[in-house]
SEFIZA-3560 file (N, C-alpha, C; in Angstrom, 3 decimals):
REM SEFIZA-3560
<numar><xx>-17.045</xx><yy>-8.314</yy><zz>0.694</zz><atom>N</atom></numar>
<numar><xx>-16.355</xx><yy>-7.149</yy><zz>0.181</zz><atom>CA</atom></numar>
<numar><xx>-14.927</xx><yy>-7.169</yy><zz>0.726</zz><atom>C</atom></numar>
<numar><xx>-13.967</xx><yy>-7.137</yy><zz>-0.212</zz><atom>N</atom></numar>
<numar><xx>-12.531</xx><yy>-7.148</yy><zz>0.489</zz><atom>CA</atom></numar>
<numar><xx>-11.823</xx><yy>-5.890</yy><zz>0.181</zz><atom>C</atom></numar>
<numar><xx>-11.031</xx><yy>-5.393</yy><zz>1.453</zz><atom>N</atom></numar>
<numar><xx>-10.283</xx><yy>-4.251</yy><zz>1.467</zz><atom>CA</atom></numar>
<numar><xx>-9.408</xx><yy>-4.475</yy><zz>1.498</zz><atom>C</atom></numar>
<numar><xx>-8.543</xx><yy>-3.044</yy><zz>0.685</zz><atom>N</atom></numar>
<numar><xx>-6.734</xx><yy>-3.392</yy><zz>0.591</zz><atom>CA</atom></numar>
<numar><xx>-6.343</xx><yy>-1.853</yy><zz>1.244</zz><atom>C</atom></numar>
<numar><xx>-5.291</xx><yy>-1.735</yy><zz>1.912</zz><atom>N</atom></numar>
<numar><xx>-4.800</xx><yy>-0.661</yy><zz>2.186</zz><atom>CA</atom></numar>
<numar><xx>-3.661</xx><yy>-0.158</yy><zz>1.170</zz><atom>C</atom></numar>
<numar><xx>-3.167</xx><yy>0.539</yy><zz>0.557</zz><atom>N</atom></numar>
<numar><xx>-2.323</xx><yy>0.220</yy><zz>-0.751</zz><atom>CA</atom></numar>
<numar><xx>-1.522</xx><yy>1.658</yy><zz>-0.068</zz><atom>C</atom></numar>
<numar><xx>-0.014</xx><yy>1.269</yy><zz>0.084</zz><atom>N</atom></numar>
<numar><xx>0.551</xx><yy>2.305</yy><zz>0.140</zz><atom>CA</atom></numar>
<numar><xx>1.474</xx><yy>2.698</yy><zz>-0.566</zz><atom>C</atom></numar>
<numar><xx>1.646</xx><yy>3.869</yy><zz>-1.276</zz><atom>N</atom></numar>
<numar><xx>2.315</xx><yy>4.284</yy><zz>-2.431</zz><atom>CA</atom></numar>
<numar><xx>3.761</xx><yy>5.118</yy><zz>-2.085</zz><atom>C</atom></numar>
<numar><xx>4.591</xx><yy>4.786</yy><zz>-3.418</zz><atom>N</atom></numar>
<numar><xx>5.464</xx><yy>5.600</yy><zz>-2.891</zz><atom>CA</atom></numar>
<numar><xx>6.376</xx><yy>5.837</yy><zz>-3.901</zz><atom>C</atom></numar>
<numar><xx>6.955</xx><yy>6.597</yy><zz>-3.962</zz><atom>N</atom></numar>
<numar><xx>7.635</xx><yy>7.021</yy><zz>-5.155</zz><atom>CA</atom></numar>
<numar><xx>9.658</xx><yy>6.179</yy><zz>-5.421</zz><atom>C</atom></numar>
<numar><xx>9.902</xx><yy>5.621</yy><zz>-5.900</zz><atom>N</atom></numar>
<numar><xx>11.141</xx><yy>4.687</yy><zz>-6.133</zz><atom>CA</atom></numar>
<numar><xx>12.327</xx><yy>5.860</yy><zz>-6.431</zz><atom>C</atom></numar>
<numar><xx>13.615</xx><yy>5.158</yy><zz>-6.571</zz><atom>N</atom></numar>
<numar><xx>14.798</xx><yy>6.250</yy><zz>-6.619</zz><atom>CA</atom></numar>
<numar><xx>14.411</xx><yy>6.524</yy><zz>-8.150</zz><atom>C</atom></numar>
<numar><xx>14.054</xx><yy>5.796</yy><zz>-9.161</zz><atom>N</atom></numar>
<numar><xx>13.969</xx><yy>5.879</yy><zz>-10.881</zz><atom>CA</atom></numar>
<numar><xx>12.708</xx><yy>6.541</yy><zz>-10.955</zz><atom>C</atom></numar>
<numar><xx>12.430</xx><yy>7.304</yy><zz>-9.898</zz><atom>N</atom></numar>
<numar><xx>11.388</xx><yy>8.298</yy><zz>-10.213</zz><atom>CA</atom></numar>
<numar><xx>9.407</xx><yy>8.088</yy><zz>-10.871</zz><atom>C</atom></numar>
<numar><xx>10.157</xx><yy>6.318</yy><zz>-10.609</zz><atom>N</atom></numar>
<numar><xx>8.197</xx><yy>5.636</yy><zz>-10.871</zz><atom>CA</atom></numar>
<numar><xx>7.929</xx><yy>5.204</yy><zz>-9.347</zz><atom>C</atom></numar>
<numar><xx>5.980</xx><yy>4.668</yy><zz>-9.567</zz><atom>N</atom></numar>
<numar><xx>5.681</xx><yy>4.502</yy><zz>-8.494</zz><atom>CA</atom></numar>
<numar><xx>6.317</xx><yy>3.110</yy><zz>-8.452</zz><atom>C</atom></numar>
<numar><xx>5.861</xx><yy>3.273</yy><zz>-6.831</zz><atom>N</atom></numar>
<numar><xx>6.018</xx><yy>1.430</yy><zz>-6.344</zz><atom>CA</atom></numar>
<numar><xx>4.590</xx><yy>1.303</yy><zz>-4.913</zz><atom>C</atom></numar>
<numar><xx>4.144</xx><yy>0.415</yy><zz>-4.870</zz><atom>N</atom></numar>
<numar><xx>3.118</xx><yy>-0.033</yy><zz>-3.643</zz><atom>CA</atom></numar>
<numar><xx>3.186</xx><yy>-1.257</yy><zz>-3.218</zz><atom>C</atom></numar>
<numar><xx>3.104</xx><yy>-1.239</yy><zz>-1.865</zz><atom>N</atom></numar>
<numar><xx>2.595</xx><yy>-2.021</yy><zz>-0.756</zz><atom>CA</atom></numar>
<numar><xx>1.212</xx><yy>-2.395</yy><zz>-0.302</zz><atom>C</atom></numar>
<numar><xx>0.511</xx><yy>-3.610</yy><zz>-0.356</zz><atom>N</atom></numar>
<numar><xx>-0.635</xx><yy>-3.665</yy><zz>0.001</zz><atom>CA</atom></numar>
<numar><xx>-0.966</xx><yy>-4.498</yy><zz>0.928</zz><atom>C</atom></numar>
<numar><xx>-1.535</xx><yy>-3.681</yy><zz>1.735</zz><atom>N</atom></numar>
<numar><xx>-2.157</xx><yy>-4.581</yy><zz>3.095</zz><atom>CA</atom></numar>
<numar><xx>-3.717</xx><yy>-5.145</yy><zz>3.070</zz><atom>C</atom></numar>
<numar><xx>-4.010</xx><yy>-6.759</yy><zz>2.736</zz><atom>N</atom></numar>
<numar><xx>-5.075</xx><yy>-6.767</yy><zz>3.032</zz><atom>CA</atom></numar>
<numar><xx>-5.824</xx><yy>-6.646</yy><zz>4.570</zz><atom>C</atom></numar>
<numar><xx>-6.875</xx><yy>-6.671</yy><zz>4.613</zz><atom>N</atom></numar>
<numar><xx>-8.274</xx><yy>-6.278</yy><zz>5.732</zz><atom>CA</atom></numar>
<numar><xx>-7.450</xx><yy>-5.366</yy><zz>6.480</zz><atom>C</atom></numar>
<numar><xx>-7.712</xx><yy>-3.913</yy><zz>6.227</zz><atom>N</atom></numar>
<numar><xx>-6.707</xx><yy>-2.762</yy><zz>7.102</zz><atom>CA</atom></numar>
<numar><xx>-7.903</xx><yy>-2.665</yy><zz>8.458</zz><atom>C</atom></numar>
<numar><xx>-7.209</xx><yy>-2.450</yy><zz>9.523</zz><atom>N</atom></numar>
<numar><xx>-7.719</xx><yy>-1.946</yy><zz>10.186</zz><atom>CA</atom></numar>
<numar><xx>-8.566</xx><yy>-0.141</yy><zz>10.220</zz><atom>C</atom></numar>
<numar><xx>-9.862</xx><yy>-0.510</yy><zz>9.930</zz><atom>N</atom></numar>
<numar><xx>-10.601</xx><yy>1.117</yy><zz>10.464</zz><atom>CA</atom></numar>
<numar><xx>-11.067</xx><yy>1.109</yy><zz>11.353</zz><atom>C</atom></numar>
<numar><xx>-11.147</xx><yy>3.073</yy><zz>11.895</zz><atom>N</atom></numar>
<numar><xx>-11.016</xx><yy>3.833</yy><zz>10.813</zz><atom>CA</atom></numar>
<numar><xx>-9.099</xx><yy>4.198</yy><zz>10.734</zz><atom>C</atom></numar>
<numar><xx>-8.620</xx><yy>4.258</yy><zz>9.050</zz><atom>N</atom></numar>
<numar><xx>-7.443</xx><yy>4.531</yy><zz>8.994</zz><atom>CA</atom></numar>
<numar><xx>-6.800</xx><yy>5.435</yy><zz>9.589</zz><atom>C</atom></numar>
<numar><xx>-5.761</xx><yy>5.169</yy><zz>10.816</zz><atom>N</atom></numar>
<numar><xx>-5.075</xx><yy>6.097</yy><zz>11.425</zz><atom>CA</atom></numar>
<numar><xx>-3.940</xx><yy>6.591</yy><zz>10.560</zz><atom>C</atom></numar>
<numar><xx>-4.248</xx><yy>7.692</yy><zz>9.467</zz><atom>N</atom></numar>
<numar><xx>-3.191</xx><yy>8.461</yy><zz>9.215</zz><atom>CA</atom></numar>
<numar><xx>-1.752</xx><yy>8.391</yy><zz>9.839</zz><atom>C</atom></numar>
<numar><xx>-1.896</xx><yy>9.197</yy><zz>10.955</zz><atom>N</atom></numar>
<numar><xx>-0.588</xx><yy>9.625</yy><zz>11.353</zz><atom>CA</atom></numar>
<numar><xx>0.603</xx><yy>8.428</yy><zz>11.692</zz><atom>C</atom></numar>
<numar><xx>-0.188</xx><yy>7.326</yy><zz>11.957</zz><atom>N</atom></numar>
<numar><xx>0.663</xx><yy>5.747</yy><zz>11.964</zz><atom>CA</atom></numar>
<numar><xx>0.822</xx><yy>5.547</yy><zz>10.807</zz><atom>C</atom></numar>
<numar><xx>0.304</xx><yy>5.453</yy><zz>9.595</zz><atom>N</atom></numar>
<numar><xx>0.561</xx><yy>5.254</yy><zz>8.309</zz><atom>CA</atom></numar>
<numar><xx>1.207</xx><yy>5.798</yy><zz>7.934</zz><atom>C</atom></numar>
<numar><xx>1.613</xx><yy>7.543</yy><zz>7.817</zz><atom>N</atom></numar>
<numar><xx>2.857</xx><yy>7.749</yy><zz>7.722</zz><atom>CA</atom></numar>
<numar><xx>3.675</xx><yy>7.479</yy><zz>8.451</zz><atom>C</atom></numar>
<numar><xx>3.813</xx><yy>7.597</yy><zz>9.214</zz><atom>N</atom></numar>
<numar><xx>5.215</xx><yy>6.778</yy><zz>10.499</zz><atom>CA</atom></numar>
<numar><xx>5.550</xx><yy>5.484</yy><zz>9.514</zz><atom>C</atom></numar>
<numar><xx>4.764</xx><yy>4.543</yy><zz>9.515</zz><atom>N</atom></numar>
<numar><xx>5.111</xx><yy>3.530</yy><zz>9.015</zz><atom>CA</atom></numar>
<numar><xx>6.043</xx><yy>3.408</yy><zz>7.696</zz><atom>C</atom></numar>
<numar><xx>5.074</xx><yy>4.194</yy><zz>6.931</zz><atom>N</atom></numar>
<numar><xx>5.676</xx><yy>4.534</yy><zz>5.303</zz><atom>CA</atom></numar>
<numar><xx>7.356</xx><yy>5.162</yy><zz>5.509</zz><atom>C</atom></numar>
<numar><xx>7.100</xx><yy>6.209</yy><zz>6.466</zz><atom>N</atom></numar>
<numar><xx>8.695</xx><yy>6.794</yy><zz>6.670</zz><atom>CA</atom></numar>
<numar><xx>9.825</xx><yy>6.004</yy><zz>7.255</zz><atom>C</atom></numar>
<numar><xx>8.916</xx><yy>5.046</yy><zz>8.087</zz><atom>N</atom></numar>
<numar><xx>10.256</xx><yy>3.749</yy><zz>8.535</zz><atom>CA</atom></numar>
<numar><xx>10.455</xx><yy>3.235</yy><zz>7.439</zz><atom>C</atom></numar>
<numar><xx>9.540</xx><yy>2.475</yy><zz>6.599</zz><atom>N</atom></numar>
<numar><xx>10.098</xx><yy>1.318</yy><zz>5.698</zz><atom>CA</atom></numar>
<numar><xx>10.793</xx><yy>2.634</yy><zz>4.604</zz><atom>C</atom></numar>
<numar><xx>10.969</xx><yy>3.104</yy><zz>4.251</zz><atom>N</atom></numar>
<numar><xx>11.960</xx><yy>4.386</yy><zz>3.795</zz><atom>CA</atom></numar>
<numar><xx>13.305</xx><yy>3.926</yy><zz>4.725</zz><atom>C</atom></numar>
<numar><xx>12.672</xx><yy>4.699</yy><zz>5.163</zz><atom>N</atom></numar>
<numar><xx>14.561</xx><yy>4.672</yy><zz>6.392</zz><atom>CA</atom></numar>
<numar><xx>15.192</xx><yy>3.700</yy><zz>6.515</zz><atom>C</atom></numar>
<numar><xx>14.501</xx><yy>2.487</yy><zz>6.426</zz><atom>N</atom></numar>
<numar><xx>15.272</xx><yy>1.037</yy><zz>6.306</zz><atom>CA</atom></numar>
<numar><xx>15.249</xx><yy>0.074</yy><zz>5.458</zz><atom>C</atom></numar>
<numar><xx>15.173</xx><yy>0.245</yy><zz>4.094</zz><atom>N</atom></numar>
<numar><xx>15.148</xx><yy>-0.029</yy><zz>3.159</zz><atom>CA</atom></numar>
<numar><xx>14.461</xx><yy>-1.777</yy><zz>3.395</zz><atom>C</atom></numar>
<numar><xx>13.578</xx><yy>-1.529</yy><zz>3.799</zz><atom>N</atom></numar>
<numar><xx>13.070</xx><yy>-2.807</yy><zz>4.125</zz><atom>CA</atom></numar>
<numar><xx>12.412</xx><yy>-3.672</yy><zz>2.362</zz><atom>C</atom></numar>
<numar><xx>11.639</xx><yy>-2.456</yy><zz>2.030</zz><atom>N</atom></numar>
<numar><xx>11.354</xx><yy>-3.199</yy><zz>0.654</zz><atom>CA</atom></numar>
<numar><xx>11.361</xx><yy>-2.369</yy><zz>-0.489</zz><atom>C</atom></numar>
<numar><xx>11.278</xx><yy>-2.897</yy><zz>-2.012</zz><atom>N</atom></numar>
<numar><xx>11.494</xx><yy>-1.761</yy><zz>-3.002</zz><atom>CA</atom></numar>
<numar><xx>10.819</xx><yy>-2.684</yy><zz>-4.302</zz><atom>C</atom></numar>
<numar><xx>10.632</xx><yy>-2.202</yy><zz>-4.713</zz><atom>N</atom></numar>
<numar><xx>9.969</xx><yy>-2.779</yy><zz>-6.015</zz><atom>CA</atom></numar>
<numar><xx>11.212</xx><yy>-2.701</yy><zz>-7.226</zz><atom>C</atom></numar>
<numar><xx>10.095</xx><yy>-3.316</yy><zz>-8.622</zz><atom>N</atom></numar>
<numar><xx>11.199</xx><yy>-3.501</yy><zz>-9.558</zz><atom>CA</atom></numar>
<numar><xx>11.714</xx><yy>-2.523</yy><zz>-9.909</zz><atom>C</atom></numar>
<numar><xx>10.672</xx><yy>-0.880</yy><zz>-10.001</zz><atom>N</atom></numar>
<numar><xx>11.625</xx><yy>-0.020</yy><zz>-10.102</zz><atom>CA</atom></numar>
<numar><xx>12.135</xx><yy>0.881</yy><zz>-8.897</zz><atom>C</atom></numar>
<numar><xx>13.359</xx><yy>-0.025</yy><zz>-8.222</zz><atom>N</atom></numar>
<numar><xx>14.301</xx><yy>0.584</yy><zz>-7.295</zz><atom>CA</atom></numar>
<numar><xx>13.254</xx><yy>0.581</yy><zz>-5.461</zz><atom>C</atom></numar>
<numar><xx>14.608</xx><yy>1.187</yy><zz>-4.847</zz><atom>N</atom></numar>
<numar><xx>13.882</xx><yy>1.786</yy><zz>-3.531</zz><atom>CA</atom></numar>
<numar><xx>13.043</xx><yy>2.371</yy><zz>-3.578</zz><atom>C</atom></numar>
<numar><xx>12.017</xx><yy>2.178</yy><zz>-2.127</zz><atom>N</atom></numar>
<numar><xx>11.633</xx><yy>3.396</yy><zz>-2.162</zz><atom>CA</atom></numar>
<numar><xx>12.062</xx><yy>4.630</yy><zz>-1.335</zz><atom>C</atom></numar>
<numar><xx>11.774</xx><yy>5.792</yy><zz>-1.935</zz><atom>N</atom></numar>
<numar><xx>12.680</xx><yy>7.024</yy><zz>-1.444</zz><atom>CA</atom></numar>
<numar><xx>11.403</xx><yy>8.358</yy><zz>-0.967</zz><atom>C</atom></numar>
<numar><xx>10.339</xx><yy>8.258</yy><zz>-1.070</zz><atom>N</atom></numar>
<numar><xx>8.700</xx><yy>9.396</yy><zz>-0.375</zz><atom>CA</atom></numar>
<numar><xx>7.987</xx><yy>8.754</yy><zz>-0.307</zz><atom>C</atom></numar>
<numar><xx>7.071</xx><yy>9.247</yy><zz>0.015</zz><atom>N</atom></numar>
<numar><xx>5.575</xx><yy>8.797</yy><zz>0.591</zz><atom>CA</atom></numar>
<numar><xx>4.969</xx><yy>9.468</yy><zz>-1.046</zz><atom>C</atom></numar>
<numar><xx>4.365</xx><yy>8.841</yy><zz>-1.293</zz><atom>N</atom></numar>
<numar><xx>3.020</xx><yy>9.542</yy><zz>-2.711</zz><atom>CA</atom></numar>
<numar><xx>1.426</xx><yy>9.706</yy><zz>-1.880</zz><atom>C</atom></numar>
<numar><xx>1.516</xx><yy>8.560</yy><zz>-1.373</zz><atom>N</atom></numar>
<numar><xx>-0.385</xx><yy>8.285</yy><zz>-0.513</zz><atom>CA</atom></numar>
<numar><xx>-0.389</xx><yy>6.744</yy><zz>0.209</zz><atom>C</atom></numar>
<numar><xx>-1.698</xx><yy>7.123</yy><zz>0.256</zz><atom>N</atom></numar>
<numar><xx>-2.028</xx><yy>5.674</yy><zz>0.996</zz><atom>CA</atom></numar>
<numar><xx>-3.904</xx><yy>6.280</yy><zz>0.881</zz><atom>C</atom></numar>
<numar><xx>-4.374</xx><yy>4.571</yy><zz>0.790</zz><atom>N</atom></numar>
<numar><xx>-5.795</xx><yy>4.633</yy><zz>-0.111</zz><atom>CA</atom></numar>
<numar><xx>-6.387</xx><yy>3.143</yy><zz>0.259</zz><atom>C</atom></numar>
<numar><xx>-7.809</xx><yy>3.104</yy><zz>1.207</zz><atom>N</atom></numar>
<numar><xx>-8.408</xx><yy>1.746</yy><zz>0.915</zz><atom>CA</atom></numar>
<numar><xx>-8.974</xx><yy>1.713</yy><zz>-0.674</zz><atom>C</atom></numar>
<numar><xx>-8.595</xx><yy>0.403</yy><zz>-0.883</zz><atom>N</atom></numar>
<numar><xx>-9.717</xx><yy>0.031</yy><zz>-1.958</zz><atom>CA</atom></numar>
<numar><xx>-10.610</xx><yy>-0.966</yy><zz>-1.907</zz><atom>C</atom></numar>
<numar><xx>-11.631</xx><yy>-0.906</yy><zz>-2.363</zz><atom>N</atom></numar>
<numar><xx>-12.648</xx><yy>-2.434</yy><zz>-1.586</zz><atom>CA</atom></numar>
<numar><xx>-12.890</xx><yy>-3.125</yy><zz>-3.122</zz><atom>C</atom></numar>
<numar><xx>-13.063</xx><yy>-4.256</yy><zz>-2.920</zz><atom>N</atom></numar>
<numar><xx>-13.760</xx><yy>-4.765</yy><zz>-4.315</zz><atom>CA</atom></numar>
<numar><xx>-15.038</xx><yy>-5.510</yy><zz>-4.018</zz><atom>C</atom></numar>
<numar><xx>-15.838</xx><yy>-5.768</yy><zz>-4.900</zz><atom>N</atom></numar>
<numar><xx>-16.881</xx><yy>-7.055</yy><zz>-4.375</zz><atom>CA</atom></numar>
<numar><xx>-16.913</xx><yy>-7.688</yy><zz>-5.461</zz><atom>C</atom></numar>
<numar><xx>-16.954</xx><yy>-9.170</yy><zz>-4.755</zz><atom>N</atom></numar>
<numar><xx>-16.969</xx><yy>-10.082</yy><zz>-5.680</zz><atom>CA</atom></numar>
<numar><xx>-17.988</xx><yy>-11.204</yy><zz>-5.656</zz><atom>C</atom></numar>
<numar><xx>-18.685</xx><yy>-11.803</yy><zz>-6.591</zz><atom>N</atom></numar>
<numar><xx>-20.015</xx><yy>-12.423</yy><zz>-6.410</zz><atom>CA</atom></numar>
<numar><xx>-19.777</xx><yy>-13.661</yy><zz>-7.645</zz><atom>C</atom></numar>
<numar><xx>-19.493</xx><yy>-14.623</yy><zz>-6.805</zz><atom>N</atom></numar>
<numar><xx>-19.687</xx><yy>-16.255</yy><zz>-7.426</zz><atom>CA</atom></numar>
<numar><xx>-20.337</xx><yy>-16.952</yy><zz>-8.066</zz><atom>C</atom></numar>
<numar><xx>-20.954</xx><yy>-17.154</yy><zz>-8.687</zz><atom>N</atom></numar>
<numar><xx>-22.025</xx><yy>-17.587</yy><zz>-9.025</zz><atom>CA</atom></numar>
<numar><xx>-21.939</xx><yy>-19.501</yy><zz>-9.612</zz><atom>C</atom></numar>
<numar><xx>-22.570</xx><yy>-20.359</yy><zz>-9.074</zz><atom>N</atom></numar>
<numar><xx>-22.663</xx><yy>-21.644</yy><zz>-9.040</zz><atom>CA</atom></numar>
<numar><xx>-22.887</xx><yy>-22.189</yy><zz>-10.501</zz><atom>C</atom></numar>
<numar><xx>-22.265</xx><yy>-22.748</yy><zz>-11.330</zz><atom>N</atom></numar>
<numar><xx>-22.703</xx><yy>-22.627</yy><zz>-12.855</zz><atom>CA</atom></numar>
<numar><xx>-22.861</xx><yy>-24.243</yy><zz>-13.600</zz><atom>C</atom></numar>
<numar><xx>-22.189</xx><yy>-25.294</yy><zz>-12.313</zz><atom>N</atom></numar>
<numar><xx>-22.252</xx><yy>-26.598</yy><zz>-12.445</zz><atom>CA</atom></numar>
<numar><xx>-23.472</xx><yy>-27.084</yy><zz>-12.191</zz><atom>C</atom></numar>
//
């Protein structure tokens, strides 16, 4: 089962943009996650295609599972 930490955030052109962290550490410490989200804000460290990012929207694990199956 693989987890993503996906953090969202709203761009200057008023769409979303996200960041995803695979295998997050739990259980999710909130209050570091925003800290974090509000630095990479403050220092324009990264931005997607549409623009900076400029708020926080969320932050959300998502898990998937995935199952292989041998077919040769």
């Amino acid at each position: 089962m693989a987890k993503v930490l996906e953090l969202e955030f709203l761009t200057e052109t008023g769409k979303s943009g996200k960041l995803s962290i695979n295998d997050p550490i739990e259980p999710i410490d909130t209050v570091a996650v925003k800290a974090v989200m509000d630095n990479l804000i403050a220092t324009n460290v990264f931005g997607s295609s549409n623009g900076m990012f400029v708020s926080v929207e969320g932050a959300r694990v998502v898990e998937r599972n995935v199952t292989d199956y041998d077919v040769m």
